[in-house]
C-alpha positions as CSV (number, residue, x, y, z in Angstrom):
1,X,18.3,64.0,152.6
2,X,20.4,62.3,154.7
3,X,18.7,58.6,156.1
4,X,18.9,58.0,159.7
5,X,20.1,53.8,159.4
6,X,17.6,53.2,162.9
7,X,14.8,54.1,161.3
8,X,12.3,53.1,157.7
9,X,13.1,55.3,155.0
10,X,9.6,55.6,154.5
11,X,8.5,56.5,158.1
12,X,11.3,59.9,157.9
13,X,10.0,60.6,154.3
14,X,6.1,60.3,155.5
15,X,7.5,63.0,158.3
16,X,9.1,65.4,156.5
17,X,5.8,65.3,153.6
18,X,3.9,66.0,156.8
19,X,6.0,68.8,157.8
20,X,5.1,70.0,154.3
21,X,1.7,70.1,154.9
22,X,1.6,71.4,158.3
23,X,3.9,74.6,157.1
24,X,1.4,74.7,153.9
25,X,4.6,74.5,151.5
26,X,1.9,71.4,149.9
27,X,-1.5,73.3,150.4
28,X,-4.9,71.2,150.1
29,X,-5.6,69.8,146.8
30,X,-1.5,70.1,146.1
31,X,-1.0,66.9,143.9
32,X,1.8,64.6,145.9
33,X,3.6,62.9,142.9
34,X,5.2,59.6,143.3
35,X,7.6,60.0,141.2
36,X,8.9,63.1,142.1
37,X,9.3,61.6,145.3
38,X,10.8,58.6,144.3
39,X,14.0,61.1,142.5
40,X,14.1,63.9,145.7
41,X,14.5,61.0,148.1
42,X,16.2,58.5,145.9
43,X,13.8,55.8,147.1
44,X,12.0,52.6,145.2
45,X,8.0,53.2,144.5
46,X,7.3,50.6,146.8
47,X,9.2,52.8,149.6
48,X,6.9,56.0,148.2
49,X,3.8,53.8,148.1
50,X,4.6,52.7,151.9
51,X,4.5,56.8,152.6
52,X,1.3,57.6,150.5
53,X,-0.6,54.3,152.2
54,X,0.2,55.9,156.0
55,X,-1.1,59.9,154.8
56,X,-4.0,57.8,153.5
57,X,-4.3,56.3,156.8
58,X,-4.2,59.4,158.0
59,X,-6.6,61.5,156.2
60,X,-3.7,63.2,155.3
61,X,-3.9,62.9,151.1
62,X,-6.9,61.2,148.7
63,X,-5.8,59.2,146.1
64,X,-8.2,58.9,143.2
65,X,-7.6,56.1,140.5
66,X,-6.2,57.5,137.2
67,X,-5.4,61.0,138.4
68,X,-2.9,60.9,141.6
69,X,-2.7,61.9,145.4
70,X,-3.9,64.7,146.9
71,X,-3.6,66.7,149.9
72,X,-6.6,67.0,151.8
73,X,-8.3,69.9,152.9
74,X,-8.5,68.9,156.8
75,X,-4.9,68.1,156.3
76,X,-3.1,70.8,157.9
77,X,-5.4,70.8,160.8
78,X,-5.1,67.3,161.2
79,X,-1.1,67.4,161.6
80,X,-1.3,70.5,163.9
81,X,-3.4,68.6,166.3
82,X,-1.2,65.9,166.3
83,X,1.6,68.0,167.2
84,X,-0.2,69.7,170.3
C-alpha cells in the first residue's frame, strides 16, 4: 500500500480494515491479527494498536485479553450506515 504523506498511517489503514469489513472479505468473529498487520502495511505495533483502539471505538472489533481482536457481529452494519 502506498501512504498518502497528508494523512496518519493509521487513519488510511483503519479505512481500508473497514472496507474489509463492509465487503465481508473479514466476516464477524474473523480474528484481526496485529501482526499480520504490522508486515502487510509495514507499520510499528504502536501504529496497528492506534487502528485496533479507533474499530474498538467504533464497535467495529472486540478484543479479549489473551486471545486477540475480533470483528463484531454488528460490524458490517455499522460501516454501511456510516457510509449512507
Amino acid at each position: 500500500m502506498e501512504f498518502n504523506p497528508t494523512l496518519p498511517k493509521w487513519t488510511q489503514i483503519a479505512d481500508v480494515l473497514r472496507r474489509r469489513i463492509a465487503t465481508g472479505e473479514y466476516p464477524p468473529n474473523h480474528r484481526i491479527s496485529e501482526i499480520r498487520l504490522e508486515e502487510e502495511f509495514g507499520v510499528a505495533r504502536i501504529t496497528v494498536r492506534k487502528v485496533t483502539a479507533a474499530l474498538r471505538t467504533e464497535g467495529l472489533i472486540v478484543t479479549t485479553p489473551g486471545m486477540g481482536s475480533f470483528v463484531t457481529e454488528q460490524a458490517a452494519a455499522i460501516v454501511k450506515g456510516a457510509q449512507d
